[in-house]
N, C-alpha and C positions, 0 to 999 in steps of 0.2 A: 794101092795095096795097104793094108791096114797094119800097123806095125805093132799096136799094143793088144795085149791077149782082152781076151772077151771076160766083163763078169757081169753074176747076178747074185740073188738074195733068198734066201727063206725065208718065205714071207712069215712062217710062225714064228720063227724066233724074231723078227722084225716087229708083231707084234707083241711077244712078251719079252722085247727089251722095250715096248715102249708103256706095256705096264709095270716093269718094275721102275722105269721113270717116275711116273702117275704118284704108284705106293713110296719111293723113296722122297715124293717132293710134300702128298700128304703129311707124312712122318715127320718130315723135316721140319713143316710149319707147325708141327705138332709141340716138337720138340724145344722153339725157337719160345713157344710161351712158357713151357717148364723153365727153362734158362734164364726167363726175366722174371718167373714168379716165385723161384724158388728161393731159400735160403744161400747166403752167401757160397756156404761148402757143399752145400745140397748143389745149390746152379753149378757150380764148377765142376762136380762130376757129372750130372746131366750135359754139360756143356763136352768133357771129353768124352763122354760115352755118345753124345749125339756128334759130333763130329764124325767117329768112327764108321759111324750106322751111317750117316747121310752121303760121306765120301764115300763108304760101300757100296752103295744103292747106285750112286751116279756112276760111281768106274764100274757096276756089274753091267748099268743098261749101256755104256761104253764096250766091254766085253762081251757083251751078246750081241751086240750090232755086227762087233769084231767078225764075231763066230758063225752070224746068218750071211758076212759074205763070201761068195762062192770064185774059183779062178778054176781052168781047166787045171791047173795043179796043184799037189796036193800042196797046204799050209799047213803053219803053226804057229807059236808063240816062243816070245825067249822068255826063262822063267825073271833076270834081273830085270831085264827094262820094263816089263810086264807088272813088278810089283814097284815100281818108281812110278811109273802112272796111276796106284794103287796111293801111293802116299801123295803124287800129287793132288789127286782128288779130295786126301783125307785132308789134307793142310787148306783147300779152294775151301773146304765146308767151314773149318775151325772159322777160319777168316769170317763167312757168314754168319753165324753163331756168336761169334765174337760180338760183331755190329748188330749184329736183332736183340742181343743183350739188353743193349744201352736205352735208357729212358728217351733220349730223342738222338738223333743223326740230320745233321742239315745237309745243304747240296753237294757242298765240298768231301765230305764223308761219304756222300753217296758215291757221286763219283771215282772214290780214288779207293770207296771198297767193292766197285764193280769192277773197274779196271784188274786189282790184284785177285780176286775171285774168277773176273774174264784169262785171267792169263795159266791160273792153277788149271782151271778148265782144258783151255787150249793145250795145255802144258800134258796133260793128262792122258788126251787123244792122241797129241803129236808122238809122245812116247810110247803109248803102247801100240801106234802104228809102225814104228821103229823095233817093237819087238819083234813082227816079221823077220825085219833080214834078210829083203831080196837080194838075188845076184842077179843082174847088176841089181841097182837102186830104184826106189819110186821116183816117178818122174811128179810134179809136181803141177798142179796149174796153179800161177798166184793170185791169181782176181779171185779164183774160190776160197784158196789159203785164207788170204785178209779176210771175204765176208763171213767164214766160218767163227774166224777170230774177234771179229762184229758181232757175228749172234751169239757167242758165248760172253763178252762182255755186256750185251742189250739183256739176255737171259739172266745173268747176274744181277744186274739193275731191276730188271721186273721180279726176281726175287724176294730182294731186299724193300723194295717200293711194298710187297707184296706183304709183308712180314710187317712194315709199319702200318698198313691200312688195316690189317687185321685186326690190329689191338682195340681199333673204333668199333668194332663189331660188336653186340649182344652175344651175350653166352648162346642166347635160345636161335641164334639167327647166324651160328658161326657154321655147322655143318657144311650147308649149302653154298657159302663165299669159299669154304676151305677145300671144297671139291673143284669148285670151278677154278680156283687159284691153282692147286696141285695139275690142272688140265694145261690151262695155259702151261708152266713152267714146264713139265713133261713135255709140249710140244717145241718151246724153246730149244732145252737138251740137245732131243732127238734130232731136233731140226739144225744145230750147230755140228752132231756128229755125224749124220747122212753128208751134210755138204762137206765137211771134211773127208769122209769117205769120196764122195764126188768131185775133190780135188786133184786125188790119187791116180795116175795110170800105171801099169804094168807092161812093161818093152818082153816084145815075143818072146821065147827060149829063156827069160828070167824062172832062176831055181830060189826057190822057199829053203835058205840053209839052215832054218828053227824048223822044218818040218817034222820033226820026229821027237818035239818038244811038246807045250802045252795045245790042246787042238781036240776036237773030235764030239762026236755025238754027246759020250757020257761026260766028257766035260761042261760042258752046256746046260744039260740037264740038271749036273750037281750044282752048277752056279746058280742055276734059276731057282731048284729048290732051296740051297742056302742062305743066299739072298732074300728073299723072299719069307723064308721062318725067321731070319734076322730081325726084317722090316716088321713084321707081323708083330713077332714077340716085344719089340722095342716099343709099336702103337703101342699095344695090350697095356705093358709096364707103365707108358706115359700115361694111358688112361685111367688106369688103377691110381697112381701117384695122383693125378691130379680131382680125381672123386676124394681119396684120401686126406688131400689135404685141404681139398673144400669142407668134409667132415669137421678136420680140423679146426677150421676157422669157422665156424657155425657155434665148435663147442667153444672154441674161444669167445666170441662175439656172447654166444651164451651164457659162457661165465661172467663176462664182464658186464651182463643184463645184469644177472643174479648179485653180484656184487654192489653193482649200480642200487638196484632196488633193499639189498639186505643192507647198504649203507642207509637209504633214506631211512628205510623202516629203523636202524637204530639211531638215527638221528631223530626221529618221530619219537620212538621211544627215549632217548633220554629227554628229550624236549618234555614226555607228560611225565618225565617221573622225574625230572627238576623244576617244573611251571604248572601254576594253579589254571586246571583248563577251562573255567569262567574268566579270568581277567586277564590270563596270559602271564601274567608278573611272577617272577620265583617262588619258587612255595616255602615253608623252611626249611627243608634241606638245603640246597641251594642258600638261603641268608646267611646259615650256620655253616656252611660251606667257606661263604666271601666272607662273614667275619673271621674266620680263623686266621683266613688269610689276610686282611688288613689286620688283626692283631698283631702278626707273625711282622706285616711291614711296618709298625709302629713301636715294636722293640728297637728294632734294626735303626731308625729316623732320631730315637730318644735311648740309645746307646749310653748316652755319658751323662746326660739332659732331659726331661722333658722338653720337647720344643712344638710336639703334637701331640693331636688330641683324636679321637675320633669318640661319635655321640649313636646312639639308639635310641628312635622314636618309638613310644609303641603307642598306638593311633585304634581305636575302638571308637565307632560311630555312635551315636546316643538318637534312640527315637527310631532306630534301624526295623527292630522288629515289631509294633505296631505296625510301620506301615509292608509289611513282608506279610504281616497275619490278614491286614484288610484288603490290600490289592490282588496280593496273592506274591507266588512262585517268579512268576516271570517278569513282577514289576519290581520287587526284589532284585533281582538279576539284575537289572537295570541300572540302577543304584549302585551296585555292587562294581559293575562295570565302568561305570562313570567316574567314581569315586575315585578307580582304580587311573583313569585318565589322568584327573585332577591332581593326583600325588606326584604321580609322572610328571608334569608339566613343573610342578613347585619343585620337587628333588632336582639338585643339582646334576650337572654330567658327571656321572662317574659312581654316583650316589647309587643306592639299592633298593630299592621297594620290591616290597613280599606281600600276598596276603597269606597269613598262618590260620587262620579261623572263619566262620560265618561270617564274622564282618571286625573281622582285628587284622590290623596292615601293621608292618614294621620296615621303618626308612633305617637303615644304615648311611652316616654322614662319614665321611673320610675329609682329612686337613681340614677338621675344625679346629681354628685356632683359642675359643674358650670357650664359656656356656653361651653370652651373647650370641653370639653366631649360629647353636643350636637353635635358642628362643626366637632368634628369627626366622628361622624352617617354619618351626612349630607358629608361629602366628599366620604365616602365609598361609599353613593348610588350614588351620581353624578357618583364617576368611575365605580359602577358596571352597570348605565344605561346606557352610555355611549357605552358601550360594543357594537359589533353589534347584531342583532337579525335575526335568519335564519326564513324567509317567503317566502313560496312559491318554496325552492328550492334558495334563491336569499338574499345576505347580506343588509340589512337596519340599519340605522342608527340613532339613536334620542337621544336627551336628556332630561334634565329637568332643572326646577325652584324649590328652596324651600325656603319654609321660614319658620324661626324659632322664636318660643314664649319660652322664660323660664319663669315656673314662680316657686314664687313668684318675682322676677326681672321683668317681662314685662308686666303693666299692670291687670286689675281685672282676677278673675279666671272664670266670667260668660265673658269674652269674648277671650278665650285664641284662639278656633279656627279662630274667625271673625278675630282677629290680626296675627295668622300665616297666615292664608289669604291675607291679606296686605302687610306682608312680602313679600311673593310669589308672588305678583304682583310686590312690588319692584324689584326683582328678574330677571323677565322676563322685566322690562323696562330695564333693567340693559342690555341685550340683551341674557338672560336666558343662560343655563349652568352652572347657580350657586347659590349661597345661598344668602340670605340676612336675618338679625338677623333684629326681629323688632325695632326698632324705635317710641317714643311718635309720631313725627309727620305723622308716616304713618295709625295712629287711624282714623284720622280726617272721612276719607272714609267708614273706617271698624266698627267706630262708627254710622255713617247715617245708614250705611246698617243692622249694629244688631234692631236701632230703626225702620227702614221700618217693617224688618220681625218682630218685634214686635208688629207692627200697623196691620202687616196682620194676624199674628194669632185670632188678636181680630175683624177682619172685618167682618168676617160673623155673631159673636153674634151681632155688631154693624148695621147693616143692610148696609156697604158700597159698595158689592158684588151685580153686577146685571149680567145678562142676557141679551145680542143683538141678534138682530135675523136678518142675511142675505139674502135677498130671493136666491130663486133658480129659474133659467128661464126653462119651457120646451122649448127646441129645435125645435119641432116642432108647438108647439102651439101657442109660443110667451109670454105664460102667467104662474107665479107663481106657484108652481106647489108642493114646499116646503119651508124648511127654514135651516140655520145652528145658532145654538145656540152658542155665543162666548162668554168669560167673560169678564169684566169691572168691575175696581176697581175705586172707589171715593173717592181721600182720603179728612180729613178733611179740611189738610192743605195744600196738595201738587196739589189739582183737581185730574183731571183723572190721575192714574198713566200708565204708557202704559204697555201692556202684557207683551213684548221682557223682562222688569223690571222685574214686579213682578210674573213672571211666572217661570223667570230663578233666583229667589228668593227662592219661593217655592220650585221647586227642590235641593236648594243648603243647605236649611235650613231643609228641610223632609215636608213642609208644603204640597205638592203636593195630599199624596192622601187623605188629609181633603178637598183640595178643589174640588175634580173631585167628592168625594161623595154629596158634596154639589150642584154641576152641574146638576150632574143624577136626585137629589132628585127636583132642583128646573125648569129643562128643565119639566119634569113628570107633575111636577104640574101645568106649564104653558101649556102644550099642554092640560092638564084637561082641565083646567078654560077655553081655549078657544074652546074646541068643549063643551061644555056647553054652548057657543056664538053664533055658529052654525058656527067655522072657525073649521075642520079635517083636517088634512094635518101633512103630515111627518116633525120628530123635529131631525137635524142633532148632534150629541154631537160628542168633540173630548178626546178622551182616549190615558193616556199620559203609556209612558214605565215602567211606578211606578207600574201605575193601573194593567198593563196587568200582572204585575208579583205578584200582592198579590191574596193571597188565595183566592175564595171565591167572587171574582167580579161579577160572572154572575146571584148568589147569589141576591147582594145585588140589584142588578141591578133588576131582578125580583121581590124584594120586593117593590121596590120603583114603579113599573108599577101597585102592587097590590095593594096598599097602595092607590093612586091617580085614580083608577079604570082605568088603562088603556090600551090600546091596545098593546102588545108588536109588533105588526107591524108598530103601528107609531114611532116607533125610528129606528133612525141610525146611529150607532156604528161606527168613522172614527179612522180609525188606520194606524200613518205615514207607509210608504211601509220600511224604513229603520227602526223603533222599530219594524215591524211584523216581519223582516229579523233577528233581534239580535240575538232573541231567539227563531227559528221555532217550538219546540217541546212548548213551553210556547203561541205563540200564535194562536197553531193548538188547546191546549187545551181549552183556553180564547174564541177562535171562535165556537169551536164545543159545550161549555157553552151555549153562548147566541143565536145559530143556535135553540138550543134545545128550549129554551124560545120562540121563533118566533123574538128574534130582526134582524133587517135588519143591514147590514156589508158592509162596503167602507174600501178597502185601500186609504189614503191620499197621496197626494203629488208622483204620483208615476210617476218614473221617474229618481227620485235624486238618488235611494237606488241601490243595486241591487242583484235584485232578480232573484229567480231562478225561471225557469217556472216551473218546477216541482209539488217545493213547492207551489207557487203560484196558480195553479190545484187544487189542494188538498185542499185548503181555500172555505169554502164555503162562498167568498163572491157573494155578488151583485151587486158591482158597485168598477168603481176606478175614481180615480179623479187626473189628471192632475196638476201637480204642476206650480205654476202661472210662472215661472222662464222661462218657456219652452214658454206661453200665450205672456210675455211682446216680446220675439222677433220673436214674429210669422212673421210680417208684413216686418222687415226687416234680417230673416235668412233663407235659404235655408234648411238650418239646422234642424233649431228648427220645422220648415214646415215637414218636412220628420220623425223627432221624434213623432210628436203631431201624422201625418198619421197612422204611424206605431203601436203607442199605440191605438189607436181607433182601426185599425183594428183588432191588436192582442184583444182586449178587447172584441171586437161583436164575436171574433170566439168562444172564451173562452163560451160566454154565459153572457156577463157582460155587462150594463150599463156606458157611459163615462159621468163624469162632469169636467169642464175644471174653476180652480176659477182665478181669478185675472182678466177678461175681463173690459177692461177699455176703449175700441174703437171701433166705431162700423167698424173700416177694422177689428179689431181680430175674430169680432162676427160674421162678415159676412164667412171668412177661417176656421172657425169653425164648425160653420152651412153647411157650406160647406164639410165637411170632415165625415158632418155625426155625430159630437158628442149630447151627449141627453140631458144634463141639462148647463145652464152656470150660473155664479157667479161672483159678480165684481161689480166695483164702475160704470162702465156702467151702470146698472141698478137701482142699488140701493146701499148706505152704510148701515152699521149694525144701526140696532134702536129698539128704547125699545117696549114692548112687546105690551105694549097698542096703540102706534103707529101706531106699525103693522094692529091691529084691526081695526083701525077707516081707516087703507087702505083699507083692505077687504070690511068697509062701504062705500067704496066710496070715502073717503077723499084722494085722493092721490094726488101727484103730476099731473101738465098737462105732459100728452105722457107717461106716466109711465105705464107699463106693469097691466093688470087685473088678478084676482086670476083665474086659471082653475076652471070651475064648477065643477070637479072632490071635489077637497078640501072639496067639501059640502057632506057629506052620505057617498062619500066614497071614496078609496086611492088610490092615480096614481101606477102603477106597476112598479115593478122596474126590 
């Protein structure tokens, strides 16, 4: 006779306790990588909120297994023991979470966090089968007891195993490992709680004393659904959090590109706006940068004493441009470069080399102890320039001038270069290939010229800086057609000072690209003002080899056209053919700048440089202009006839525009006109004059026989 009552099982709630297994073991490994990828207080709440969720998940599909078993009498649940296997299970999960945290766990950790996860488990079931409350008691079988207690410890260890193999996984290739991991684990669970359940008997006439406690259909149902929106809501959150903070670190990784790259780039850029980008050497800024600062350290050294010295070379090649005008551009270059090697190798460590100019170099010497010590720099370079130079296949031969400033011995410390300057003019009167140490009376010059560029730096706040404007003739009309914008300086004391001066000033001093920004700014505003008068017509400006090589010109160039509301088609950009030549990669980039703005592009002077047709092609310019050298001996060279030809037609083929300036006779203008060229320029027509001049020509006022403005000028612009 059989003594224990009969049970069985609903098999649906058997199956949706063993998918809420399934969903709470997904979650859970879900969970287990938030915990290890998150921030320190970010994982620590993911870590107690996923504790709560996972020990919810496993005590529900515990509770539903509860609830799918059936006895011929009625049951229930007691509500305290019932939530003590609730916390059992929450504190089994922490444990796990705890350890899938951690960056590695070796064997020992495995084991003794299976064990304490195998016992929270156990602990869990054993409880809330206790929240029954048979009368009498369950009876127990212990061989199932123990294996129950095995598969909840083995199910812990394949968890945690589980949880570290994961992390080997590819993002793109985790779905599928994390489905079949959540399967096994669910079947672990289930499989420690059926046998647990299957360890249980119930002795006949045993009364259920929780019966009228937790228990029943809608119980069941509200577990499974709560559970279940739990598990759900908790993925969804983890999966949000973790696209989010993959975003995250995408824009991070992103930022730290852009920083990456906006460091090189200004590291690029102060590189070309402290180094001459032919020889790589500091340019003057940068010299006059490091001398202030070895001046500044040779106060501080000679405090009480002189005890140091420090000396300035300044080093001009002799015989440079003959061979720059015969070879050309690029054999130039060569020299230039080599030269720049050569200084290098002779300067000491620590020492400076600059080049400031076409072919002017400046060594700064530090701890020189007298002038001896300088004279012997300056001998080593004489003889290593001296050397010859392989171009083209072909030995060349140069030398140089230098001249030396010690100071404190030569002179103030605000004029050390202007006086090696003077030096190296003594130098070369000397009939160059040698040094010359400064001298008081070689000041006398290098003093006027530090006060000129002293006077020029203050000209434009001063208002002494004007604007001329040359006409331009059309070719075939006979009439005005545009203008070239020139600059004029007035000094207070000196009158006019002439360009060739203060032009080849400003190059020598850095003053150059304050004043071409001031040209742009002030040609812009004059072309404003006077189509506001009802004069339109195209404003020539000329952009020097300074301008083309700073960052940013075509820039600034555009602001200055916005700024004064103006048409970037009324400007035109004249760039000598021998500066477009220096650097073709610098003024393909310079052209393709201001192509993009709409300004209009002339090579100047072309003719003297030479260029390659190639590159030349490849320039989107719109016009070239005849250098006047070729205009003065039209009339009497065979020569210069056959060049002028030749450039005009190579120019119509190209697709270009010819203006020919320096016409000063009407036989050049008539061989001109004659040849086909489009615009001409020249004291034939007209000299440069000030802006309002110009204006009251256009009203009429002009000279007798003097050319009238194209109606075009009015509404709208001659094509080029």
């Amino acid at each position: 006779m059989n003594t224990f009552m009969p049970s069985s099982y609903n098999l649906f709630v058997v199956v949706a306790s063993f998918a809420i297994a399934m969903l709470a073991s997904y979650v859970t490994l879900d969970l287990a990588r938030r915990v290890r990828t998150a921030q320190r207080r970010v994982g620590l709440a993911w870590w107690a909120a996923g504790s709560i969720v996972m020990g919810t998940g496993i005590w529900a599909m515990h509770f539903l297994g509860m609830q799918a078993f059936r006895l011929p009498i009625e049951i229930g649940f007691a509500g305290g023991p019932t939530l003590l296997s609730w916390l059992a299970a929450v504190t089994a999960s922490a444990m796990a979470l705890q350890l899938a945290s951690q960056e590695t766990f070796g064997r020992a950790q495995l084991a003794m966090g299976a064990l304490v996860m195998g016992a929270g488990i156990s602990g869990m079931h054993y409880i809330g089968m206790a929240a029954m409350e048979m009368a009498p008691g369950i009876v127990w079988n212990p061989p199932l007891v123990a294996l129950s207690v095995l598969i909840a410890v083995l199910a812990s260890a394949t968890a945690l195993l589980i949880f570290k193999l994961l992390r080997r996984v590819r993002p793109s290739q985790r779905l599928p490992y994390q489905l079949a991991a959540s399967f096994v684990m669910a079947v672990a669970i289930c499989g420690m709680h059926y046998t647990g359940m299957a360890a249980a008997s119930f002795a006949m006439g045993s009364v259920c004393l929780s019966a009228g406690e937790l228990g029943g259909p809608g119980l069941t149902a509200m577990v499974l659904m709560a559970t279940g929106m739990l598990l759900v809501s908790t993925l969804f959150t983890s999966i949000l959090d973790a696209r989010l903070q993959a975003t995250a670190e995408r824009l991070t990784k992103s930022l730290q590109d852009s920083n990456t790259r906006l460091q090189a780039a200004n590291d690029e850029l102060q590189k070309r706006a402290f180094a001459d980008a032919l020889t790589g050497l500091p340019n003057r800024l940068l010299f006059e940068d490091r001398l202030i600062h070895a001046l500044l350290r040779l106060d501080r050294t000679n405090h009480h004493r002189v005890e140091d010295r420090l000396a300035v070379l300044f080093v001009d090649l002799d015989g440079f441009k003959p061979i720059n005008d015969s070879f050309g551009h690029a054999a130039g270059d060569v020299i230039l470069r080599s030269a720049a090697d050569r200084l290098r190798r002779e300067a000491r460590e620590g020492d400076t080399v600059a080049r400031v100019g076409g072919d002017e170099f400046l060594i700064l010497l530090e701890d020189v102890t007298d002038v001896a010590a300088s004279v012997m720099v300056a001998n080593r370079v004489l003889a290593s320039l001296s050397e010859p130079f392989e171009v083209a296949g072909k030995q060349v031969q140069i030398a140089c001038s230098i001249g030396i400033v010690v100071h404190p011995d030569h002179g103030e410390r605000g004029k050390l270069v202007a006086n090696a300057d003077a030096a190296m003019y003594a130098a070369k009167r000397a009939g160059g290939g040698c040094y010359a140490l400064f001298e008081p009376h070689m000041g006398s010059d290098a003093s006027e010229q530090l006060e000129l560029q002293n006077d020029l730096r203050q000209a434009i706040d001063r208002g002494q800086l004007a604007l001329h404007y040359q006409p331009k003739i059309d070719g075939t009309r006979g009439q005005i057609s545009g203008v070239e914008a020139l600059l004029r300086w007035k000094h207070p004391q000196h009158g006019m000072v002439s360009p060739m001066v203060f032009i080849a000033l400003a190059e020598r001093f850095g003053l150059i690209g304050r004043l071409g920004n001031w040209v742009i700014n002030e040609a812009c505003r004059q072309t404003a003002e006077w189509a506001r008068s009802g004069l339109r017509m195209r404003v020539a400006i000329n952009l020097s080899v300074h301008q083309l090589r700073e960052a940013g010109l075509a820039e600034r160039i555009e602001q200055a056209l916005l700024r004064h509301g103006l048409d970037a088609s009324q400007l035109l950009c004249e760039i000598t053919e021998s500066v477009a030549m220096e650097d073709i990669k610098a003024t393909q980039r310079t052209f393709e700048g201001l192509a993009r703005i709409g300004v209009f592009l002339s090579i100047d002077d072309f003719g003297t440089g030479y260029s390659s047709l190639n590159y030349l092609r490849q320039l989107p310019a719109q016009q070239l202009k005849i250098d006047r050298s070729f205009v003065n001996d039209l009339e009497s060279s065979e020569d210069a006839r056959a060049v002028v030809a030749a450039v005009v037609s190579l120019a119509h083929a190209l697709g270009l525009r010819v203006v020919a300036e320096g016409v000063e006779t009407s036989g050049q203008r008539d061989i001109l006109l004659g040849m086909g060229c489009d615009e001409l320029q020249g004291f034939f027509y007209a000299h440069p004059m000030p802006a309002d001049t110009l204006l009251a020509w256009s009203q009429g006022e002009k000279p007798v026989g003097s050319a009238d403005f194209t109606p075009s000028v009015i509404g709208s612009l001659p094509e080029l």
